[in-house]
C-alpha positions as CSV (number, residue, x, y, z in Angstrom):
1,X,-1.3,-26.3,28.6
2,X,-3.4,-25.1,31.7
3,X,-7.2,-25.0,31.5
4,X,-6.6,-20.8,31.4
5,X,-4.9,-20.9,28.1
6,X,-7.0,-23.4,26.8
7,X,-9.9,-21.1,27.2
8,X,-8.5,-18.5,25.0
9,X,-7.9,-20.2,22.5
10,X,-9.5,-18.7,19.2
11,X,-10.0,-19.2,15.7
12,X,-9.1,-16.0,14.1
13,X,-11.4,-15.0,11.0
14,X,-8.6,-14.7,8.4
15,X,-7.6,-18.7,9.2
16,X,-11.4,-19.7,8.3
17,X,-11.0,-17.5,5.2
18,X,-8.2,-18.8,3.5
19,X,-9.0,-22.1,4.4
20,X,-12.5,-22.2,3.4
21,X,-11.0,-20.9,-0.3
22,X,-8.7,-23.2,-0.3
23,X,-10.7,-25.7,0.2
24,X,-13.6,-25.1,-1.9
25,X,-10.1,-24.4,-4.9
26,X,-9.5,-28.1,-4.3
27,X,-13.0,-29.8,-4.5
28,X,-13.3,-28.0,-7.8
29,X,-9.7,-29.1,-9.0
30,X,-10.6,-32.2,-7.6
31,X,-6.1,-32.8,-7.9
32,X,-4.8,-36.6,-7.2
33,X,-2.5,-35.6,-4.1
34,X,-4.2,-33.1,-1.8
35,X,-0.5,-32.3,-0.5
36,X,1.0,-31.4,-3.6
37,X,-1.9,-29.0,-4.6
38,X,-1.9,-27.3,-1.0
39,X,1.9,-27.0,-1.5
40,X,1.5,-25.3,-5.3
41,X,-1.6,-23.0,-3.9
42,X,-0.2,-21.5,-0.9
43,X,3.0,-20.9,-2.6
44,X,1.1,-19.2,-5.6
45,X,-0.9,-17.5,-2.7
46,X,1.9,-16.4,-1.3
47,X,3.5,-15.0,-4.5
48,X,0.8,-12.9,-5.2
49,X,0.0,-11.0,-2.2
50,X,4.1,-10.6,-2.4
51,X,3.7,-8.8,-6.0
52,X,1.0,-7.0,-4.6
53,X,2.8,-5.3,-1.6
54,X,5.8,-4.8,-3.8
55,X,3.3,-2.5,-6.6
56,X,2.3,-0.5,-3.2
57,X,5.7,-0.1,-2.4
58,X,6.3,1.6,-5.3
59,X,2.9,3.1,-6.3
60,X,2.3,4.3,-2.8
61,X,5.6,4.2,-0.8
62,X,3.5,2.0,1.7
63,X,3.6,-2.0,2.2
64,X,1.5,-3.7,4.5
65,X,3.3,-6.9,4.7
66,X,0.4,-9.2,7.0
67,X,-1.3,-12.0,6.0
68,X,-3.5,-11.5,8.8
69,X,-5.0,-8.6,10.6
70,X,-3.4,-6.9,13.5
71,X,-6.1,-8.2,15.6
72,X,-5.1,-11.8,15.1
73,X,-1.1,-11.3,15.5
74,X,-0.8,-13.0,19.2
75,X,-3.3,-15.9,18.2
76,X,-1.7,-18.9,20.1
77,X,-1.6,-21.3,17.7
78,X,-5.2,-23.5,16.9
79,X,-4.4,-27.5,17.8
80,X,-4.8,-30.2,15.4
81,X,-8.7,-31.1,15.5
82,X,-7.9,-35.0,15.4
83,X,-5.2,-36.8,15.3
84,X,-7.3,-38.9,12.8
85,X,-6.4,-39.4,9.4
86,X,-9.8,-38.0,7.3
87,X,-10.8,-40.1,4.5
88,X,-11.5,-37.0,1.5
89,X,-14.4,-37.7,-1.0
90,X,-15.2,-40.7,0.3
91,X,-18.7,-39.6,-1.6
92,X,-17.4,-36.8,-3.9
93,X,-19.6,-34.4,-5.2
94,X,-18.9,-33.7,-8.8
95,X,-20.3,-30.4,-10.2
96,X,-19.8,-31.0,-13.5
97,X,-21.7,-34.5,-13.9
98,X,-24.7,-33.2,-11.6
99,X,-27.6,-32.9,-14.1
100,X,-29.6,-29.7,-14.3
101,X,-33.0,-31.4,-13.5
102,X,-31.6,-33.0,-10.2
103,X,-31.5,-29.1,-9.4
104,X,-35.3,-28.6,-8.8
105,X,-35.0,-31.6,-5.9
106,X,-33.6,-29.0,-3.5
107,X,-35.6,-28.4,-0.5
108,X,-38.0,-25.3,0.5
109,X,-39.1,-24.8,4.0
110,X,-41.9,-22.1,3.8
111,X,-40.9,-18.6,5.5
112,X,-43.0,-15.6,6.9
113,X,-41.3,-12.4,5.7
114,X,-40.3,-11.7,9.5
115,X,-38.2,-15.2,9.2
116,X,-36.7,-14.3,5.7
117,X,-35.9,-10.7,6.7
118,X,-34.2,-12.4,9.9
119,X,-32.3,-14.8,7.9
120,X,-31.2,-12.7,5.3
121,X,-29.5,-10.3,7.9
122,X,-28.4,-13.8,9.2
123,X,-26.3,-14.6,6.4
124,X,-25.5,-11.3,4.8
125,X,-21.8,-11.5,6.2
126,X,-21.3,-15.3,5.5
127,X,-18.1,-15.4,3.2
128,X,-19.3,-18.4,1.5
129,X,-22.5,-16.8,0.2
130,X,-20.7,-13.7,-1.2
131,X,-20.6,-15.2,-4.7
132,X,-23.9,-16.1,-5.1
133,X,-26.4,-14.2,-7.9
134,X,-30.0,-13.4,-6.7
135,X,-31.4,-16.6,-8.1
136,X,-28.9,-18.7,-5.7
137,X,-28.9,-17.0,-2.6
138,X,-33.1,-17.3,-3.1
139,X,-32.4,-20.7,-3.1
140,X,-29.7,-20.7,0.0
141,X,-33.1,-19.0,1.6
142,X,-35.6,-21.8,0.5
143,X,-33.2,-24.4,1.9
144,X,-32.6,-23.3,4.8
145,X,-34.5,-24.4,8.0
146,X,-34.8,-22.5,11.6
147,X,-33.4,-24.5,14.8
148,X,-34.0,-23.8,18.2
149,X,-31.3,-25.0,20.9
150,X,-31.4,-24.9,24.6
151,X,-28.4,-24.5,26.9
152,X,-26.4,-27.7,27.0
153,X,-27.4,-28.9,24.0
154,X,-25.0,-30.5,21.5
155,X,-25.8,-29.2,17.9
156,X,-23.3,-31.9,16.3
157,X,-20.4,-34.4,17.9
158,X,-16.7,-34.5,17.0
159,X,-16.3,-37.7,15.0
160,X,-19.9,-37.7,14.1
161,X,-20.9,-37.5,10.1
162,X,-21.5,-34.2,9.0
163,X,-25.1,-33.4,8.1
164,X,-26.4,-29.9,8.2
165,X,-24.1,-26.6,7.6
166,X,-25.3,-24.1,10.6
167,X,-25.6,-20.1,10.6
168,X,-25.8,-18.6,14.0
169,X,-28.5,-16.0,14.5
170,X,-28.3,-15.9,18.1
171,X,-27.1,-17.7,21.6
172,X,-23.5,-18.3,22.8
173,X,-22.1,-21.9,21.6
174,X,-18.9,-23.5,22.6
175,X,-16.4,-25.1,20.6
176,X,-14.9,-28.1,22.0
177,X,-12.2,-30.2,20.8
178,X,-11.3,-33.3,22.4
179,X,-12.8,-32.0,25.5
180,X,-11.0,-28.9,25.8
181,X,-12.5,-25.5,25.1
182,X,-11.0,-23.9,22.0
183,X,-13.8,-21.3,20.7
184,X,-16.9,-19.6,21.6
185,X,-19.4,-17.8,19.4
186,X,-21.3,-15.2,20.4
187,X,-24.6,-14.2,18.8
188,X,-23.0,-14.7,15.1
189,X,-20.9,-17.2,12.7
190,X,-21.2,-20.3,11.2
191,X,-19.8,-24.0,11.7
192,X,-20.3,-27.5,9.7
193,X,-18.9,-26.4,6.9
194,X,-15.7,-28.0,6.3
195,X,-17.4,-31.7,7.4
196,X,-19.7,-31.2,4.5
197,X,-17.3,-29.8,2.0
198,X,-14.8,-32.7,2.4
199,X,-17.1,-35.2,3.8
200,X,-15.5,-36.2,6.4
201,X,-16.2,-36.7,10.0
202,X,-16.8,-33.5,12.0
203,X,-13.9,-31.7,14.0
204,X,-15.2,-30.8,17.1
205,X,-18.2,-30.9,19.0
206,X,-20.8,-27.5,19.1
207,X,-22.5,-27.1,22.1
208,X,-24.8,-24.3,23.3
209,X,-24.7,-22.0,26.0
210,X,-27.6,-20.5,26.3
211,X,-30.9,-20.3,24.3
212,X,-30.4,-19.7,20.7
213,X,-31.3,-19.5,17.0
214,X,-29.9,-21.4,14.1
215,X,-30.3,-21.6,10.5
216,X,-29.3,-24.7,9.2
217,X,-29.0,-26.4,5.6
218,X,-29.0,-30.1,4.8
219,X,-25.7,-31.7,3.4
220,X,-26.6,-32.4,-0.7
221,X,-28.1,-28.7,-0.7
222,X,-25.1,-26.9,1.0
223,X,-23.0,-28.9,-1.4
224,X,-25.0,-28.6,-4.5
225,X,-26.1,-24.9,-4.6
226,X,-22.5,-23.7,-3.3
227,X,-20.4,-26.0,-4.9
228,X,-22.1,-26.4,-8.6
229,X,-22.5,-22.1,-8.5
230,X,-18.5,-22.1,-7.7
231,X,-18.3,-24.4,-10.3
232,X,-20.7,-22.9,-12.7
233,X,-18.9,-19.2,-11.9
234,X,-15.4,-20.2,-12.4
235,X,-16.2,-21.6,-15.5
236,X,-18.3,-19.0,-17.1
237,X,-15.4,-16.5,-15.7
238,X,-12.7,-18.3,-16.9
239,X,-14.3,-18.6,-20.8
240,X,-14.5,-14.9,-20.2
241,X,-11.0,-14.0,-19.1
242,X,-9.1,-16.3,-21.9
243,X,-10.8,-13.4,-24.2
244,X,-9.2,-11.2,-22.5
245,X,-5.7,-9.9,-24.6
246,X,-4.3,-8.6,-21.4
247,X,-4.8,-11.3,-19.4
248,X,-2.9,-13.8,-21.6
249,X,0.5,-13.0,-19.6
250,X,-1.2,-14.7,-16.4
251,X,-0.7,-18.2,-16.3
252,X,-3.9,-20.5,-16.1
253,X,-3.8,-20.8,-11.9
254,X,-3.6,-16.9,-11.8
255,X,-6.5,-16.6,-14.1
256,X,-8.6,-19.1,-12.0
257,X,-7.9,-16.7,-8.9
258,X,-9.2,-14.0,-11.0
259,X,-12.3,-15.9,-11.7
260,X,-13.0,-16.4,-8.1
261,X,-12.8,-13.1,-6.7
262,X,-14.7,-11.9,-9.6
263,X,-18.4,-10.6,-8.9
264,X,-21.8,-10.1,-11.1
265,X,-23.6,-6.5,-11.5
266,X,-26.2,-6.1,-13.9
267,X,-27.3,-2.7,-15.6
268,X,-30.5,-1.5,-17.8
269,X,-30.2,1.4,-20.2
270,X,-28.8,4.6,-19.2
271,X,-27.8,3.5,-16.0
272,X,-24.7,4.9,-14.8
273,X,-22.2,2.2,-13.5
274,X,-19.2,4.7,-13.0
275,X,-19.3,8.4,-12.3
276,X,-16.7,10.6,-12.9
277,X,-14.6,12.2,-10.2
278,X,-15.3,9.6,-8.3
279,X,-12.5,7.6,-6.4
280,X,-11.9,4.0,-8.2
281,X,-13.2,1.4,-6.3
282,X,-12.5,-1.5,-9.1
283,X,-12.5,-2.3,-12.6
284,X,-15.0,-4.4,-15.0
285,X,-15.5,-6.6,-17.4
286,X,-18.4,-6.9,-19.5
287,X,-20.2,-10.4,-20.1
288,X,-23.1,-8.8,-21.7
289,X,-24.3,-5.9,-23.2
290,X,-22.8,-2.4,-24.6
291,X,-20.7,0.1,-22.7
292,X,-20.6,3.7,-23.5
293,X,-17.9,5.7,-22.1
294,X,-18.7,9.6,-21.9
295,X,-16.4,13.1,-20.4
296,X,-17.7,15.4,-19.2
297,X,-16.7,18.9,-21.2
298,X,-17.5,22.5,-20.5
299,X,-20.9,21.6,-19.2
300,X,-21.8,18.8,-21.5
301,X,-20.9,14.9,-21.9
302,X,-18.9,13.7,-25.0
303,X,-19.2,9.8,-26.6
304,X,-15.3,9.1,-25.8
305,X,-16.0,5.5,-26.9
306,X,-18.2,2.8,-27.0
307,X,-17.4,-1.4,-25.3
308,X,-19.2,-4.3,-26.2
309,X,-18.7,-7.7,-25.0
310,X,-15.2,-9.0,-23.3
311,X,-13.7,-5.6,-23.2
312,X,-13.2,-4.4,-19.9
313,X,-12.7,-0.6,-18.7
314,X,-11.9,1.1,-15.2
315,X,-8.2,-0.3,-14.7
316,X,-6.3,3.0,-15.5
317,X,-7.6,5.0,-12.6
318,X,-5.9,2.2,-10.5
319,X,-3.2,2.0,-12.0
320,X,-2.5,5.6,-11.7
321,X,-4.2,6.3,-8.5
322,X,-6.7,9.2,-9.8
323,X,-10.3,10.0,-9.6
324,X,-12.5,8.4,-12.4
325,X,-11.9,10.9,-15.6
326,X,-15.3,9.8,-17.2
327,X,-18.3,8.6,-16.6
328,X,-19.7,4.9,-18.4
329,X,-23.1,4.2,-19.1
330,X,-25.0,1.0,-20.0
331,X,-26.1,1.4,-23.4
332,X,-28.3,-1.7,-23.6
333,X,-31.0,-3.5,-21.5
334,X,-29.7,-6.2,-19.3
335,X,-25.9,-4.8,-19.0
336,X,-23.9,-7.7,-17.1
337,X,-20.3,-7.0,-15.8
338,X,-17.8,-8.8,-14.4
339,X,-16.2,-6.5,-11.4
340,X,-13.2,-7.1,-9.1
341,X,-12.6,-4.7,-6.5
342,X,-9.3,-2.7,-6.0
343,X,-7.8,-5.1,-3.3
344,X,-8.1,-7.9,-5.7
345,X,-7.2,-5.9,-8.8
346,X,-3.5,-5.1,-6.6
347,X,-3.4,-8.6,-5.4
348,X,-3.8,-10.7,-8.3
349,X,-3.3,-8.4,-11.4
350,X,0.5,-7.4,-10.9
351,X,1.8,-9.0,-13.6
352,X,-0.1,-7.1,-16.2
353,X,0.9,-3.6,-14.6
354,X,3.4,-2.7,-16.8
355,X,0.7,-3.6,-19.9
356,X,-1.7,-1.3,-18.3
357,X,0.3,1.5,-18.2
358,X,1.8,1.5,-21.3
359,X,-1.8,1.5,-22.3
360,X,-2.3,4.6,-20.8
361,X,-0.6,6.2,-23.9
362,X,-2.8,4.6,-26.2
363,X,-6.2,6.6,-24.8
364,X,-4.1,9.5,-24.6
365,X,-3.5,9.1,-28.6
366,X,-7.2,8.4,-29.1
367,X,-8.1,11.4,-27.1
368,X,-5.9,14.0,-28.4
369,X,-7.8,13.6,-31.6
370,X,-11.1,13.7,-30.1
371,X,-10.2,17.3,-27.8
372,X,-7.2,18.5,-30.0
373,X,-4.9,18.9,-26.5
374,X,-3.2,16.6,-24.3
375,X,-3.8,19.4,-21.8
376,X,-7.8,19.1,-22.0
377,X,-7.8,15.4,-21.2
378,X,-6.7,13.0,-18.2
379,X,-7.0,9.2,-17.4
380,X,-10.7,8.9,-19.3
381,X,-11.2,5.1,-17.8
């Protein structure tokens, strides 16, 4: 390989992704052979975004059949990072058995608002903070510590142990493995992560370019905050789902992938969490709290229904591709819903489709004898 093509090199996004899932899916599993899980997730993986560009196929005569994004289709491929064989949970974390108390242990390094407000736009974009309530991402900001690096400076060492997970909020840094160039960041991104996650030895060396800014957290925080909330969300999630009636045809892996892509919103009274007319941009399912669900006739809004918790609403406006056909309100203080956007809905719900639509006749039924007329009503969820 000449020193030209080593240069360009990358790292496309959409690898760090699906890696970084998986491998946060296997230090929760925790599974005895590493190779057997990788083989049973990707396939899964695979399956599902399969299902899902066959529903568009059919639902919208389209299929966008990449994994990755246009940008990334003449990626050379990324080298091996070491030909050495990594030694996973040499020191595993276990989520489970860490106590509550050992919680208020995590560092705080004391902020002005102008670093917070730097940080938070900092980390806004980081995939592995997207999860994280208000309460945890406060804490991701406590822990985190500013770093200021000068040109030529190593931040960490291939082979080295891995000790602080890094956010970029400026300066150019180059990624070298085994001496050759393979990456550069510019001004944004993050690195350490995978060294801390596995615990193993990290992958390449960082150096910087130029002046720059980092944020970085130490080891037991990055793993505890991110690793026990995964932990803590999947779990709450899953006790959720399994109440679900519709979701009993999934089997237990898919519901798990439903657990993760799953996201908190919180409501007070009267608030309105979906309008109608609008386009669907997910569906919900309530963890806490009362639901009402209201149309909108001649002027004025009728009750249509009311949801309480473990029901779930908004999934027949994407299963039949209309605008929202009512509007729901929270009808109690402190409203807490589960919501997974439409990408994830097509991705990972195909095999309750056919449920969901022959639920559609159902609110019809219960409509009808609300408005009299199948003509007066449409998809009310």
């Amino acid at each position: 390989m000449s020193n030209e093509q080593k240069q360009r090199i990358q790292v496309p996004d959409a690898l760090r992704e699906v890696l970084l899932e998986f491998s946060i899916a296997y230090l929760l599993e925790q599974p005895g052979d590493v190779v057997d899980f990788a083989v049973e997730y990707f396939t899964k993986l695979q399956e599902t975004r399969r299902q899902s560009a066959f529903n568009r196929d059919n639902d919208r005569g389209s299929v966008d059949d990449s994994v990755m994004s246009q940008e990334d289709d003449d990626e050379p491929v990324v080298p091996r990072f070491s030909n050495r064989r990594k030694s996973v949970f040499a020191e595993a974390y276990d989520p489970e058995n860490d106590a509550d108390d050992d919680e208020g242990a995590t560092a705080v390094f004391p902020k002005s608002d102008e670093q917070r407000s730097r940080l938070i736009e900092s980390v806004k974009n980081v995939l592995l903070f997207r999860s994280l309530e208000k309460e945890q991402m406060n804490q991701v900001l406590d822990a985190m510590f500013e770093r200021r690096v000068s040109p030529g400076e190593n931040i960490i060492r291939q082979g080295d142990d891995g000790d602080n997970f890094y956010v970029i909020e400026s300066g150019v840094y180059k990624v070298i493995v085994n001496d050759n160039h393979v990456h550069t960041y510019t001004n944004s991104g993050i690195f350490g992560e995978l060294a801390l996650l596995y615990n193993m030895p990290r992958a390449a060396t960082i150096q910087a370019e130029s002046e720059g800014l980092l944020w970085a957290m130490d080891r037991q925080t990055f793993r505890r905050i991110l690793l026990k909330s995964a932990f803590k969300k999947r779990k709450m999630y899953e006790s959720l789902l399994d109440s679900v009636p519709m979701l009993k045809t999934l089997q237990s892996y898919e519901r798990m992938n439903l657990a993760d892509a799953l996201v908190t919103k919180r409501f007070n009274t009267n608030d309105r969490i979906i309008k109608q007319g609008d386009v669907a941009d997910g569906m919900y399912f309530i963890e806490e709290g009362t639901v009402v669900i209201k149309m909108d006739q001649d002027g004025s809004e009728i009750e249509i229904s009311k949801l309480g918790k473990g029901a779930y609403f908004g999934e027949l406006a994407l299963v039949t591709h209309r605008p929202r056909a009512a509007s729901v309100y929270a009808a109690s203080d402190d409203v807490k819903v589960a919501f997974l956007e439409v990408e994830a809905f097509e991705r990972l719900l195909g095999p309750c489709m056919e449920l969901m639509k022959r639920n559609i006749d159902d609110y019809e039924t219960q409509l009808i004898k609300i408005f009299g007329s199948k003509n007066n009503i449409t998809d009310t969820r």
